[in-house]
C-alpha positions as YAML, in Angstrom:
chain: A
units: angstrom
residues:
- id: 1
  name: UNK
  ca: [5.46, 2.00, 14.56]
- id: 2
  name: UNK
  ca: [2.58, -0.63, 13.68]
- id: 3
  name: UNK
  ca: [4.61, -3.75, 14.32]
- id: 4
  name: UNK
  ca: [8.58, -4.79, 15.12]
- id: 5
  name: UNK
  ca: [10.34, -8.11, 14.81]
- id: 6
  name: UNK
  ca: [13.54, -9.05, 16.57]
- id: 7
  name: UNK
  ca: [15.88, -11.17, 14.23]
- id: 8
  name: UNK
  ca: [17.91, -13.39, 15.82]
- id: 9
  name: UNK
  ca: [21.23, -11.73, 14.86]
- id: 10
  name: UNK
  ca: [19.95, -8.79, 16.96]
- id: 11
  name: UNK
  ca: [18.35, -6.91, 14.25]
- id: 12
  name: UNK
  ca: [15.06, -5.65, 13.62]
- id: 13
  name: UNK
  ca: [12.44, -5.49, 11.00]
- id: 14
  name: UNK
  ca: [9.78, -2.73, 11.60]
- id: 15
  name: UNK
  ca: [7.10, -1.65, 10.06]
- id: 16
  name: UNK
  ca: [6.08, 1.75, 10.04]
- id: 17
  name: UNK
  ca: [2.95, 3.60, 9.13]
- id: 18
  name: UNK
  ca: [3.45, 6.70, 6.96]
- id: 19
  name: UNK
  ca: [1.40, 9.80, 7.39]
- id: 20
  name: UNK
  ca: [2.25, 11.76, 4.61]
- id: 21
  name: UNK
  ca: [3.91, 11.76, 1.10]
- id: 22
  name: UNK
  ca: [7.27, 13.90, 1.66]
- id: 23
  name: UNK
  ca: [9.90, 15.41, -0.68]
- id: 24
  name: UNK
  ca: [13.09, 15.10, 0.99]
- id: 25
  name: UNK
  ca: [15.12, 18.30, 0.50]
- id: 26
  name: UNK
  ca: [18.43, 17.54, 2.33]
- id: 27
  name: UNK
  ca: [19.10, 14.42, 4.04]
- id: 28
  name: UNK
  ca: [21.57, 15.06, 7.33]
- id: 29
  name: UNK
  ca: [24.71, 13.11, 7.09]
- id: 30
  name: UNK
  ca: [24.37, 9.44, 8.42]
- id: 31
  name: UNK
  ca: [25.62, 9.82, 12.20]
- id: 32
  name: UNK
  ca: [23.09, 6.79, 13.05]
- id: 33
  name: UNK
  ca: [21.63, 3.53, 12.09]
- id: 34
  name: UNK
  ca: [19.10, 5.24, 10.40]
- id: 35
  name: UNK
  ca: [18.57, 8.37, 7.98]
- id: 36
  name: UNK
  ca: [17.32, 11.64, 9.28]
- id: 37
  name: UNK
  ca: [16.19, 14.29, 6.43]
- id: 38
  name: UNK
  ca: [14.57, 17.46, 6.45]
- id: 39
  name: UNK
  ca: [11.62, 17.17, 4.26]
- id: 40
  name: UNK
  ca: [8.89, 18.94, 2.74]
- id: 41
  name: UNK
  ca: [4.83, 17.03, 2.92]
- id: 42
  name: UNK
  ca: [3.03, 16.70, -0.87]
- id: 43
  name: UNK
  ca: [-0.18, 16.69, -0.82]
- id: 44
  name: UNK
  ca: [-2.44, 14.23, -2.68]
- id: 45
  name: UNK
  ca: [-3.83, 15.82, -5.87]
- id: 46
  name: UNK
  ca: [-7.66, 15.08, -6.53]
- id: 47
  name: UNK
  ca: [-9.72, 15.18, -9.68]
- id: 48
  name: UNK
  ca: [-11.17, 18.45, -10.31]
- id: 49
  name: UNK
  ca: [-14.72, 16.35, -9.60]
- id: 50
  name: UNK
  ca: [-13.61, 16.05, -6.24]
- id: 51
  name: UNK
  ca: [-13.11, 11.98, -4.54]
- id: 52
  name: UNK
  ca: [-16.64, 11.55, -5.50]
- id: 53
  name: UNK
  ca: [-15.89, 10.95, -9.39]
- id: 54
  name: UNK
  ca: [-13.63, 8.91, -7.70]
- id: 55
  name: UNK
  ca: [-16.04, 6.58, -5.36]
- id: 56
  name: UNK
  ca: [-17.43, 3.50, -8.11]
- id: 57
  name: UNK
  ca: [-13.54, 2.61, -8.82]
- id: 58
  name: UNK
  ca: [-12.61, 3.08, -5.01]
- id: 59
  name: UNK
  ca: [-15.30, 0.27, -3.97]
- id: 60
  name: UNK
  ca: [-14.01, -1.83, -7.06]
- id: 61
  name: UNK
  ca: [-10.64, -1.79, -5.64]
- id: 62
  name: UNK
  ca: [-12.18, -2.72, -2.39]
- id: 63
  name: UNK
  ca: [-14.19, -5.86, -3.37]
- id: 64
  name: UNK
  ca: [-11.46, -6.74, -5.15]
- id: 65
  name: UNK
  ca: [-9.00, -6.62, -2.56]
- id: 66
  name: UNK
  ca: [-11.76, -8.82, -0.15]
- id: 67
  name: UNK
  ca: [-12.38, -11.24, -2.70]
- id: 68
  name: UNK
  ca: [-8.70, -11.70, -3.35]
- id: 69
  name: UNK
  ca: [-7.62, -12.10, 0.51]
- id: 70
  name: UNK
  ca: [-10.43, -14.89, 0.20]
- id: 71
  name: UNK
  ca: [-9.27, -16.94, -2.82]
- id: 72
  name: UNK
  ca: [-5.90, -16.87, -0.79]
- id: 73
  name: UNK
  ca: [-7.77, -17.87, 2.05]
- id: 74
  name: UNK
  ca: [-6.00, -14.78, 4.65]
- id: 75
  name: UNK
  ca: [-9.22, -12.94, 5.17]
- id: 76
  name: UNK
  ca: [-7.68, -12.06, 8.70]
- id: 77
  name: UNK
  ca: [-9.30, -9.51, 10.64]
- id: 78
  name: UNK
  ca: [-6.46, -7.29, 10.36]
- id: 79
  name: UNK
  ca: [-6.26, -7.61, 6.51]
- id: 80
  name: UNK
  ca: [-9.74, -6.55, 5.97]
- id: 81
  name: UNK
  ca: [-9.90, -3.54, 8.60]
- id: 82
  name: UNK
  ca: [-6.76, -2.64, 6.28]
- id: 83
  name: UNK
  ca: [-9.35, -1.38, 4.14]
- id: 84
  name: UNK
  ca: [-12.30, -1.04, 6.37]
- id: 85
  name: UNK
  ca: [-10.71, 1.52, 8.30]
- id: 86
  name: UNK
  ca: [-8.84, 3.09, 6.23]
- id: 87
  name: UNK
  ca: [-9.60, 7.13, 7.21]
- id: 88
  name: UNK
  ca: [-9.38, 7.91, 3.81]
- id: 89
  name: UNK
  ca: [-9.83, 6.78, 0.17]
- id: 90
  name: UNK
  ca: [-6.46, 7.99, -0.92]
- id: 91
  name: UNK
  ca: [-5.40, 5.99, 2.20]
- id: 92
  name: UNK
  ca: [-7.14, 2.87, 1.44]
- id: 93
  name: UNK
  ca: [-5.35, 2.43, -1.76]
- id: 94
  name: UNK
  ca: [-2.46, 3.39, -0.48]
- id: 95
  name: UNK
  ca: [-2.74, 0.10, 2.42]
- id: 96
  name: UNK
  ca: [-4.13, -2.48, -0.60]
- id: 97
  name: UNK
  ca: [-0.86, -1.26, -2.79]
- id: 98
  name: UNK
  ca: [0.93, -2.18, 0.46]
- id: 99
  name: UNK
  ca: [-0.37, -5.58, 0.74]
- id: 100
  name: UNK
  ca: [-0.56, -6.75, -2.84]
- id: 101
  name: UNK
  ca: [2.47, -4.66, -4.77]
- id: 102
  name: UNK
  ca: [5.37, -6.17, -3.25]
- id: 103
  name: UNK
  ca: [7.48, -5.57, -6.40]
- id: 104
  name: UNK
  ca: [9.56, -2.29, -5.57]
- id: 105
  name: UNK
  ca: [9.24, -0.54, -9.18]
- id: 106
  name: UNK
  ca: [5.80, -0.84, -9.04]
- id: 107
  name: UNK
  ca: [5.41, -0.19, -5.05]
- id: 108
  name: UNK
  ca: [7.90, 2.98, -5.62]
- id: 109
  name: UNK
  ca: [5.31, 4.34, -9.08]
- id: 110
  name: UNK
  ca: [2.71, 4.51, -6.53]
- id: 111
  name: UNK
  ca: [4.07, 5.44, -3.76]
- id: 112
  name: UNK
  ca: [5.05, 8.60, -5.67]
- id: 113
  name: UNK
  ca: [1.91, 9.05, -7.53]
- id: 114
  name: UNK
  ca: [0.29, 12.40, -6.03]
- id: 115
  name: UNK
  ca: [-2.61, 12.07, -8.51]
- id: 116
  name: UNK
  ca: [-4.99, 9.99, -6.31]
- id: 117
  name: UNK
  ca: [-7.19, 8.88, -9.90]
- id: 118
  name: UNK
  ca: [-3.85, 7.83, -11.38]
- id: 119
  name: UNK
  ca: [-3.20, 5.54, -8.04]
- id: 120
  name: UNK
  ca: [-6.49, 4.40, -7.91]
- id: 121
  name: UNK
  ca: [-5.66, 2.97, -11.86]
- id: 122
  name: UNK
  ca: [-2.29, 1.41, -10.90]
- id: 123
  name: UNK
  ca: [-3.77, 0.07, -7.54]
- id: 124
  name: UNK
  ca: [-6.87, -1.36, -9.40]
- id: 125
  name: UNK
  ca: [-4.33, -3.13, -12.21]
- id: 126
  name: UNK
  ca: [-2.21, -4.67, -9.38]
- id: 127
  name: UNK
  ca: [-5.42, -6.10, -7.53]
- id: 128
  name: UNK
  ca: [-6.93, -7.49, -11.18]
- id: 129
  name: UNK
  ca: [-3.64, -8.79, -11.96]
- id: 130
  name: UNK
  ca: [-2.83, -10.61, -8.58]
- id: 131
  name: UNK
  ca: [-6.80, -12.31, -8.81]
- id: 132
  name: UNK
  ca: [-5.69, -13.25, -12.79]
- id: 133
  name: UNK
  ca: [-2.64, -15.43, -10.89]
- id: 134
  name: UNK
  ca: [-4.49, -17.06, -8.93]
- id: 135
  name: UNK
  ca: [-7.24, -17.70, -11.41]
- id: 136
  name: UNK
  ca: [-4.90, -19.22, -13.59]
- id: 137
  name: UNK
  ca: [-1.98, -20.60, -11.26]
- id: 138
  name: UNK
  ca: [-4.27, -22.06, -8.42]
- id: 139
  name: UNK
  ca: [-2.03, -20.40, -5.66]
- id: 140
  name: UNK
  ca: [-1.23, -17.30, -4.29]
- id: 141
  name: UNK
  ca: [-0.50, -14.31, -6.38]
- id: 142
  name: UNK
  ca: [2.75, -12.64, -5.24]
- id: 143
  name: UNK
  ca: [2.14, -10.23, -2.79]
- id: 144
  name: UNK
  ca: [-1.08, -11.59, -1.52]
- id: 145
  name: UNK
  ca: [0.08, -11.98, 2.16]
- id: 146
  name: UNK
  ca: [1.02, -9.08, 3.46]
- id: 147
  name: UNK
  ca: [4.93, -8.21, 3.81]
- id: 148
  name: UNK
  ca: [5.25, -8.33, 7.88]
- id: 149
  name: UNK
  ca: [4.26, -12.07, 7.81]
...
């Protein structure tokens, strides 16, 4: 759990950090507040190249992603060690998708993308098309702060 916020009804939101892409293959019959499923990890599927074919579009994303979080002016310290820290590159995309996607067609297409070069193209679209908003609207692109805010 990275973060949890009490709502005053009683309720919470929380955000949790995933470790690993899963295919759920039977999901237990709801007996709580929340689902339990017995599930199977996927891994992420690189270009026969290797990550290294993948590395110029990787740092694109990532000066992207910087120079968008300052045209919205939230180049928090947390924001930017989003991608500064990221342990991986398949990871770092994954935490810039997190922050800028907040659509849920578009947040579910990657999130179930195992082909880390086709991720990197959807997360690299979002990011170019989030800087285009602001470019042309003057304010924040949707998205742009980050969902636990």
């Amino acid at each position: 759990m990275v973060q949890a916020e009490r709502l005053p009804d009683g309720r919470y939101n929380i955000l949790l950090q995933g470790f690993a892409r899963v295919l759920i293959q039977e999901e237990q019959p709801p007996a709580r507040a929340y689902r339990v499923a017995r599930c199977r990890p996927l891994e992420d599927r690189l270009p026969p190249e290797g990550m290294e074919a993948l590395a110029p579009g990787l740092e694109a994303v990532k000066s992207a992603y910087l120079r968008l979080l300052k045209e919205v002016g939230r180049s928090d310290e947390r924001l930017v060690r989003l991608v500064t820290d990221a342990p991986t590159p398949a990871a770092l995309l994954d935490r810039v998708a997190s922050v800028v996607v907040v659509e849920s067609a578009g947040s579910q297409q990657i999130l179930e993308t195992l082909e880390v070069a086709r991720r990197l193209d959807l997360v690299a679209a979002a990011v170019s098309q989030a800087l285009l908003l602001v470019h042309r609207g003057g304010r924040a692109a949707p998205g742009a702060a980050p969902r636990w805010n």
